[in-house]
N, C-alpha and C positions, 0 to 999 in steps of 0.2 A: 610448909611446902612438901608435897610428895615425892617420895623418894622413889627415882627414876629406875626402873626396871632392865637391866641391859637384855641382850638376844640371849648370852649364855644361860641367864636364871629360867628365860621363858622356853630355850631348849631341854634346861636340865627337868624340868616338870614334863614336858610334851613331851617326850622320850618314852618312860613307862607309861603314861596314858595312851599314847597310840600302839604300844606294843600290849596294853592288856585291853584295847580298845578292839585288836585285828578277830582275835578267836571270838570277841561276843558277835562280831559283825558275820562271822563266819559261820555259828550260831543260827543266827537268825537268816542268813540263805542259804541254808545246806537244804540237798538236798527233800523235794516237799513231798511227806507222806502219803498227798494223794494221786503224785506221781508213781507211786513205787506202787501204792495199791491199784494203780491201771497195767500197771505191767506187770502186777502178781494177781489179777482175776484168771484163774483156771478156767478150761472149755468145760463146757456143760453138756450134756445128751439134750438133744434139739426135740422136747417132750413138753407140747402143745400147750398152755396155758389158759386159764377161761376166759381173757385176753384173745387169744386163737395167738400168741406171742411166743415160742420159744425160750426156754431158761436163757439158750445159748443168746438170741436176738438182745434179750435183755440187759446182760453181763456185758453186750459189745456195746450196745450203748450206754452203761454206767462205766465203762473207759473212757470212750468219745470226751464225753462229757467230763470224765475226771482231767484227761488231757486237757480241756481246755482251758483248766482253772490259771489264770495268771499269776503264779508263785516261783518262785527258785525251784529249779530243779524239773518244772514240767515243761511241755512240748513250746506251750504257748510263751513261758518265759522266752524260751530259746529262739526265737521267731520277734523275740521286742527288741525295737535298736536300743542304745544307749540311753538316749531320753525319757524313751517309754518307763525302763526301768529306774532311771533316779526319779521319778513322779511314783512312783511306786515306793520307794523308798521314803521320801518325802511326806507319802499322803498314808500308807498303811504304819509302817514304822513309827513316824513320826508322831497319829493320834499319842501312843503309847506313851512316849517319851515326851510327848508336849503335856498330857494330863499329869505324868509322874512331876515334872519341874511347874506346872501350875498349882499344886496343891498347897504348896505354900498360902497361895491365893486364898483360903479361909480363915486365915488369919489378920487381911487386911493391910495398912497400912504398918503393923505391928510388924510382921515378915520382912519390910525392907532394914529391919534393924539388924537384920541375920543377913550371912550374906547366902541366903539357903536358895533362893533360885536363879541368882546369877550363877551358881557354883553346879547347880542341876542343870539350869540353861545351856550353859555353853558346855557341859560335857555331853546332851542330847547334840549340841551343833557338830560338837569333835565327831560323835559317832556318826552323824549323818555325810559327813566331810569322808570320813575312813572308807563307809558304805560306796560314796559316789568313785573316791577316788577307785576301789574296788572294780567297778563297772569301767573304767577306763584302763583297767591292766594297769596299773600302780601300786604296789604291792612295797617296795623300797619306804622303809620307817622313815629315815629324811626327806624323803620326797612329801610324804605325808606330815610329817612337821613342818615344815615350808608351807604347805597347800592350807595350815590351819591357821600358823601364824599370820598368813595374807588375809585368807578371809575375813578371821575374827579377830585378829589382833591390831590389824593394821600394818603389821611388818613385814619386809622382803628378806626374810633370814637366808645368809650367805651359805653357801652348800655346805662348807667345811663346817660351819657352827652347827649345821644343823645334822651332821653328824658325830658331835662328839666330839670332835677332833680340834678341842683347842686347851690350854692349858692347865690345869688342874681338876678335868671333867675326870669322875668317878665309873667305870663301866660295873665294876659291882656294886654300886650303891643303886647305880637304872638297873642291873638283874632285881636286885633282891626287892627294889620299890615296884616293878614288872609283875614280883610274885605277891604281892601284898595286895594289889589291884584286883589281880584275875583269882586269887583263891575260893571265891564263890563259883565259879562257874565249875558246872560240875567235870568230871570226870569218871572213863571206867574203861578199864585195862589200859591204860596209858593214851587213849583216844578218848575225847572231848564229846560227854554227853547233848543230846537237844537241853536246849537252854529255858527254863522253866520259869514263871515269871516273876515266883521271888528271887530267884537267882538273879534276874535281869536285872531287878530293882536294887536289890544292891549290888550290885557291879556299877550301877550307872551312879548313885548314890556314893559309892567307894572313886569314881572314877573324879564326881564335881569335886568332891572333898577334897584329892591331890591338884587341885587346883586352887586350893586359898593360897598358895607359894606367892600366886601372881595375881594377887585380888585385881589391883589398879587396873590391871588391865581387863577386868570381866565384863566393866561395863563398855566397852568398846564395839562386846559385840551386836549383830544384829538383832534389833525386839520388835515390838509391837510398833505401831502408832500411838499418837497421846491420848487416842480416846481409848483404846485398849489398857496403859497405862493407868489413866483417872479411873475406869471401873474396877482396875485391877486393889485402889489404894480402900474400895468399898468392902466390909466387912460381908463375909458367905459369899457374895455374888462377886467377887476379887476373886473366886476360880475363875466362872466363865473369860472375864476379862484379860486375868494372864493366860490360860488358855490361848482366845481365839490370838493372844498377841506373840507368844511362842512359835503358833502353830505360822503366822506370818513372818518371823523368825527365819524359820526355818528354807521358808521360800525365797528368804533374801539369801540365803545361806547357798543357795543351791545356784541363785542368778550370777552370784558371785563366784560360785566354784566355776561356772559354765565360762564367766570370761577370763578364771585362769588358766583354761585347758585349752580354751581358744589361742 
């Protein structure tokens, strides 16, 4: 018989994963460089071109156009409602993080002996959970462990559990397991470098790992279908399969987040 997981054990994990979970997510929407290079193009002397175009003409419309690019930090993000941007989240983000917990997928039916992409799976779910909650001004760590445990776990964790606040929880054992998560992610002068993409991979890597605490419950969360599944258990072609069934995963993730906010 398996041994039942209470809420404390599944807060004492979720604590430092959504606290070294906040800066990568912060990371990857900080402000977008091709924001910052539309509002650092210099005027130019308005000196004719074989075009018969202006340097100046041309520089305002390689802003135009950089404005319009739909990322964090430009004109056109800030003009997306809420929706807009967790589909964005969902569909840019997620390719990433659905191919890194698919790769398992070349190994075949041999990978489900590991528990190597439920453990990538649901920490890709956490981050896209952290992301949305993000987009909804929720920022509060229990709020966010609540909002993960419902999704993916299945559980309603009581406010106070899910802040620590019950009897024999460690607050420096969550600091220092906080600092063992995020230690990849760069840093420089005490502010948080752009987030590079082996950085990324092990962080997300670092991040499923602190989640074997609570195996039982990994499969709980949302996957594929069973035909994504069957192709998944085929050797080489078991990427495409967990792939496309991740990357459906993660839509369920998101349908889910949407009727908890509701």
């Amino acid at each position: 018989m398996a041994e039942t997981i209470s809420d404390e054990q599944v807060v004492k994990v979720l604590r430092p994963f959504v606290r070294a979970a906040g800066p990568m997510v912060d990371a990857l929407r900080e402000a977008d460089p091709f924001a910052s290079a539309a509002q650092a193009v210099p005027p130019a002397p308005s000196v004719p071109s074989a075009e018969g175009e202006t340097e100046a003409t041309v520089r305002a419309r390689l802003a135009e156009a950089l404005k319009s690019v739909k990322v964090p930090g430009s004109a056109a993000w800030t003009a997306m409602d809420v929706d807009d941007r967790i589909d964005w989240w969902v569909n840019r983000v997620g390719r990433v993080t659905a191919l890194l917990t698919a790769a398992p997928g070349l190994l075949g039916a041999l990978s489900d002996r590991l528990p190597v992409q439920d453990t990538m799976g649901v920490a890709s779910q956490g981050l896209l959970l952290c992301a949305i909650a993000g987009e909804h001004g929720v920022t509060d760590v229990s709020e966010r462990v609540r909002l993960i445990g419902w999704v993916l776990f299945e559980r309603d964790i009581e406010r106070h559990v899910a802040e620590g606040r019950y009897r024999g929880y460690d607050v420096a054992a969550e600091n220092e397991r906080t600092a063992e998560l995020s230690e990849d992610l760069p840093e420089r002068g005490g502010r948080r470098a752009r987030l590079g993409v082996k950085a990324g991979a092990r962080t997300l890597w670092r991040l499923g790992r602190s989640l074997v605490a609570i195996l039982g419950e990994l499969e709980k969360r949302p996957s594929g279908r069973f035909y994504h599944q069957a192709l998944g258990a085929l050797p080489v072609v078991g990427l495409v399969g967990n792939y496309f069934g991740e990357r459906a995963g993660l839509r369920q993730v998101a349908r889910r987040a949407a009727t908890w906010f509701a």
